[in-house]
C-alpha positions, 0 to 999 in steps of 0.5 A: 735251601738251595744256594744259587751263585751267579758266575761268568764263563770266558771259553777260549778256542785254542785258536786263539792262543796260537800266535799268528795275524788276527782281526777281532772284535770285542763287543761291550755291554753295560746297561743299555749300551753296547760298543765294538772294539775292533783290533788287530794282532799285529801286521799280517806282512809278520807272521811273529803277531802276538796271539788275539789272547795276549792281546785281550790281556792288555786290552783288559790291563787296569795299570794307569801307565799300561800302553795296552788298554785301549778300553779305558 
């Protein structure tokens, strides 16, 4: 008998890790619901923004005193 495991798979393009100014959109679904995030990586008039993947990190940080997790 075959086993069968479920699993997630995240790709991230190397774009992504590169620091830089970013607009995002993160789209959420749970159940039947469905909501965007939209985010930035800092101010495009400074190009030392953190990379759009620092910035998913802490948005994904479950910490209760994190600053970063505007999803909760």
């Amino acid at each position: 008998m075959t086993e069968h495991k479920l699993y997630t798979t995240l790709e991230i393009p190397g774009s992504f890790l590169v620091p830089g100014f970013c607009i995002y959109v993160l789209e959420i679904v749970k159940e039947k619901q469905k909501w965007f995030y939209i985010g930035m990586t800092g101010d495009p008039h400074y190009p030392s923004a953190r990379s759009a993947y620092y910035r998913l990190v802490g948005h994904l940080e479950l910490n209760q005193r994190s600053t970063q997790n505007q999803l909760r």
